[in-house]
Structures are given as structure tokens and as C-alpha cells.
N, C-alpha and C positions, 0 to 999 in steps of 0.2 A: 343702808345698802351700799351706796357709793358717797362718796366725798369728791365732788368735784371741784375741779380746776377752776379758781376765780380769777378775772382779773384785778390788779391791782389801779385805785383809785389816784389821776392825776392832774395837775391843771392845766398841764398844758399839752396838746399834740405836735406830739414831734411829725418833724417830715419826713419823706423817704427820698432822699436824697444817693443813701448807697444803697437803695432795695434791701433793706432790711426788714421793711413793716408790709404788713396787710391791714386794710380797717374792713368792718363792716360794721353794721348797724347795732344796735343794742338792742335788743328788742326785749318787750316788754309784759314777762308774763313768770312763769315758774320752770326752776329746772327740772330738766328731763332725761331719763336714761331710756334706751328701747333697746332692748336684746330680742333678735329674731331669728329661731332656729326651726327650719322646716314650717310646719303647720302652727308653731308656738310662739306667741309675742306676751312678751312680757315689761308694761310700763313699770316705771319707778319714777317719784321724784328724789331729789339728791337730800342723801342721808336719812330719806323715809324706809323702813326694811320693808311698810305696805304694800302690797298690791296694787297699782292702779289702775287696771282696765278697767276697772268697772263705770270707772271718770268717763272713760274716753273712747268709748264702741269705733266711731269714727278714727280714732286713730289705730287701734287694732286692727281695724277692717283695711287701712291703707297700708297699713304696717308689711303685712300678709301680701299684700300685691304691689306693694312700690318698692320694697327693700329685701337686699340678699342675705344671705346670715353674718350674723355678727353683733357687734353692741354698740351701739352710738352715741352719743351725746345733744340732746337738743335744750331747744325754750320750746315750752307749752306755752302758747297765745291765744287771743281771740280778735280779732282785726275789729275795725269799729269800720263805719262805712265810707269811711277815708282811705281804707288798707292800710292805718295804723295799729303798729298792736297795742292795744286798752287795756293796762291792770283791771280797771273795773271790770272789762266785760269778765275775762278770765277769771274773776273770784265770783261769779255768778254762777264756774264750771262745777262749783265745790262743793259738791253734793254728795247724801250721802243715798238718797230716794231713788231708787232703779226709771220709777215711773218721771220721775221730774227730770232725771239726766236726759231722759228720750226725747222728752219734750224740748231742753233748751240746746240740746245739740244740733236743732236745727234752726233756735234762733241766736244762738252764741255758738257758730262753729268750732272745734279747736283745729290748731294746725301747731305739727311738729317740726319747728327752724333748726332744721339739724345743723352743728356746724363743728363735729369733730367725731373720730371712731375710735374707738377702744378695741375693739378685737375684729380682723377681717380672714376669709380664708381660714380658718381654725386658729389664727396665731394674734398673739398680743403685740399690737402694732403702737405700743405708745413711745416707744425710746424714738418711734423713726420722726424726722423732721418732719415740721406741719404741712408743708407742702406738698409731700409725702403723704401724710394722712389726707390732703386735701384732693388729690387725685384718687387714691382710693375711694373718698367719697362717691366722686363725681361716677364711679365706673360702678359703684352699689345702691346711690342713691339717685331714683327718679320719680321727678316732679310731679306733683299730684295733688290734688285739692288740700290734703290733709299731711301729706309730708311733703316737706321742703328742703332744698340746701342754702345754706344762709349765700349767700353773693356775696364775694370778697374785691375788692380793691385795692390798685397800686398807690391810690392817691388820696387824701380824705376827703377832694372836693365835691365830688357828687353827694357823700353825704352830709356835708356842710350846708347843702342846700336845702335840706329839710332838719336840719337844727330847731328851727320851732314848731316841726310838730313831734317829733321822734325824742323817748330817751336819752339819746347818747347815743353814744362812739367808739367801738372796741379796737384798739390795736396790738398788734401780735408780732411778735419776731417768728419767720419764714424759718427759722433753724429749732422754735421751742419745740421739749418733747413734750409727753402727756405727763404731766404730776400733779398725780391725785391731793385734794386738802390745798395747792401751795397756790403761791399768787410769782409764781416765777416767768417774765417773758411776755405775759400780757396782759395788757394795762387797758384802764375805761376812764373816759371823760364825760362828765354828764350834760346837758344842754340846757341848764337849770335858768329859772327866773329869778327876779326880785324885786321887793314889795318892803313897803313901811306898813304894820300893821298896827292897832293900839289893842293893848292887852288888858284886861280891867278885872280879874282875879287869876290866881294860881291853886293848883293841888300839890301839897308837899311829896315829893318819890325820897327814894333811897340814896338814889345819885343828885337830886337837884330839885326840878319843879317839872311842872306842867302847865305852862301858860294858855290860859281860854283867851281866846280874843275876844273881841267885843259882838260878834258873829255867830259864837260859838265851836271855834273852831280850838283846835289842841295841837298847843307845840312842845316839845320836850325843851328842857334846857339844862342844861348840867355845867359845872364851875362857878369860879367868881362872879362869871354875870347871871345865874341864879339869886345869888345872894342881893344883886343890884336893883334885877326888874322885883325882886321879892317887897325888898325894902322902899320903892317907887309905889308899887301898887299900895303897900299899908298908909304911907304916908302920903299921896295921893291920888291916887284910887286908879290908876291908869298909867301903862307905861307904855312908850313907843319901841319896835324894836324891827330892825332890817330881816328880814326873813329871806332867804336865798331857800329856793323847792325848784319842785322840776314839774307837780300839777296841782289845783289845787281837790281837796274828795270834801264829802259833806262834812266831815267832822274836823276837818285837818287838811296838812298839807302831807304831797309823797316828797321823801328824802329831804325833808329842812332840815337849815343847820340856820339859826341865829347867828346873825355877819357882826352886829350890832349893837346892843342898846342906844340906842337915842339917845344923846348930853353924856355919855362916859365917860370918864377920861381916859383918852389913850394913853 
């Protein structure tokens, strides 16, 4: 249905030194589009053509009384009882059972972090600068259990301060327009950990492996160092490898990348 705007992946956060950025938080859930005209809301997530009210009663119902017409852009989340947002909680929302959504919507709330608009006042407002679209928010969208406006900042330090418990870091150039698919203008930093774990088989993929640790836990691995931790494990049953993630889930870790093997040569 939509193709939205990603930011683009970086390592470092620039500063705002000529007022060029905004940051806000990354939050941590699934994307969202809400189109509200009159008596009619209609969820989507990006690039699903689905339907998804059905997910999210709660957020239709705030949809209908917090937001003016137009079509916006969010994250679907689920806060944990920190007022973090939790992938986990969020894939707990994903349900296909009418009876089962009712139930866990009020113990997995969803909330919609709006933090852009596509269409306001009957007109397609994406060419106009983000600032732009951010004041149009602020004058469409109000606060409410279930819909939100993301909080933006001039500076990344406030959210530097909850770097260990939060995803990441978005930053945005004040002048980007909306373009759909592209990764042009705004950039994400993630707030990732790292760990030495030991790895003691693999499952062969198309691109590489899939290293099990010793845990049970699964990590992808694809290139030359496939071939290394591959060759380590046969010939001695175990192989150490630097793991960089951002949490860890019972089977695995979110967003690992392998920094590492252990003894390689560089």
C-alpha cells in the first residue's frame, strides 16, 4: 500500500551545529500509515495492501478522536513498563483471533508515534520541508493514550541519555521532503551491545550459515567469515565470535551483525 521513507544506517551522529538536524528517538515496533477521513480510519502497515484495524480497535478508536483528516505516518508499539517500546511486546499484537486481540489490547496496549504526514487539509504535503510537516502535525495531532507525536529535538543529548535502554537515534535534515521507498535526508544510529559468544554448530543458508550458540540461540553469518566459523566448528567443535545486537530474544539476537571471529586474521 505505501512504501515508506527509511532512514538511512550510520555510525556516527553528527551534530547540529548549523541547525540543520532534528533527532528523536527510534522507537521500536512496526511501521504505520493512518489515513482519517471523517467517520473512517483506515490502518496499514508499510507495504502491506492489508487491512489492519482489526490489530488495533484501540487505535482506531483514538484515531476517530485525536486526529483531523489526512494520512500520516507512524510506529505501532507496545511500551514495556519502563515506557520503552518492546519488539516483543508488539509481535504479541499479531494476531489473527478477534477474541484474543480484545483480550491482549489491554494487556499489550498499542500506541501510534506519529512522526510525519502525507496528506493534510485535502492536499499532498510531502514536497514541503519537514518542519513544515512538523507544524502541521502538531496543529492535527493530539496527544492521547493511543496516538502520539514523536518529540523531536535540537540536540541528540537528551536522547543520549537513555542509549541503553532505547533502540537508537533518528536524525533528520529540517529541509528533507517526503520520498517514498528512499533513504534520502534521514539517517538512524543504533545503540547496539557487544558480546563474545561461543558457537558449537551451524545450519548451511544460501548466502552463508546460521551459527547456534551454545545457548541455543541463532545468528546469521554470511561472507568469508562463514566459511571461517564454518571451518572452526568442524575441526573443533566450537568457535568464538564478537557479536554486536541491540537485544537479546529467546532464540537469537535483534539486529546482529558478526564484528569478529575470534583468532582471524585481519
Amino acid at each position: 500500500m505505501y512504501d515508506l521513507m527509511k532512514p538511512k544506517k550510520i555510525g556516527n551522529i553528527p551534530d547540529n551545529q548549523d541547525g540543520k538536524y532534528i533527532y528523536e528517538i527510534k522507537y521500536d515496533g512496526g511501521s504505520g500509515v493512518i489515513e482519517k477521513y471523517g467517520d473512517t480510519v483506515k490502518i496499514y502497515h508499510n507495504k502491506n495492501p492489508d487491512l489492519q484495524n482489526y490489530k488495533y480497535p484501540e487505535l482506531v478508536e483514538g484515531a476517530l478522536r485525536y486526529l483531523k483528516d489526512g494520512i500520516y505516518v507512524c510506529e505501532i508499539v507496545v511500551f514495556n513498563k519502563e515506557g520503552i517500546s518492546d519488539f516483543s511486546l508488539f509481535q504479541k499484537r499479531q494476531l489473527e483471533n478477534k477474541v484474543k486481540i480484545q483480550f491482549r489490547r489491554q494487556l499489550y496496549p498499542a500506541v501510534a508515534m506519529v512522526y510525519d504526514v502525507i496528506r493534510a487539509n485535502g492536499e499532498d504535503v510531502t514536497d514541503y520541508p519537514l518542519l513544515e510537516r512538523k507544524k502541521i502535525l502538531s496543529e492535527r495531532v493530539f496527544d492521547n493514550s493511543h496516538i502520539r507525536l514523536v518529540e523531536f529535538f535540537n540536540k541528540p543529548e537528551p536522547i543520549l541519555k537513555l542509549k541503553d535502554k532505547i533502540e537508537g537515534i533518528v536524525i533528520k535534515d529540517v529541509n528533507s521532503t517526503y520520498k517514498f521507498g528512499k533513504r534520502d535526508g534521514w539517517f538512524k544510529h543504533r545503540f547496539n551491545r557487544e558480546e563474545t559468544v561461543k558457537c558449537i554448530s551451524y545450519e548451511v543458508t544460501p548466502t552463508g550459515i546460521v551459527l547456534i550458540t551454545e545457548d541455543g540461540r541463532r545468528i546469521n553469518l554470511a561472507g568469508y567469515r562463514s566459511e571461517i566459523a564454518k571451518k572452526r566448528i568442524d575441526e573443533d567443535g566450537e568457535v568464538l565470535v564478537e557479536v554486536s545486537y541491540h537485544q537479546k530474544t529467546k532464540d537469537g539476537f535483534r539486529f546482529p551483525v558478526v564484528k569478529r571471529v575470534v583468532g582471524e586474521v585481519e
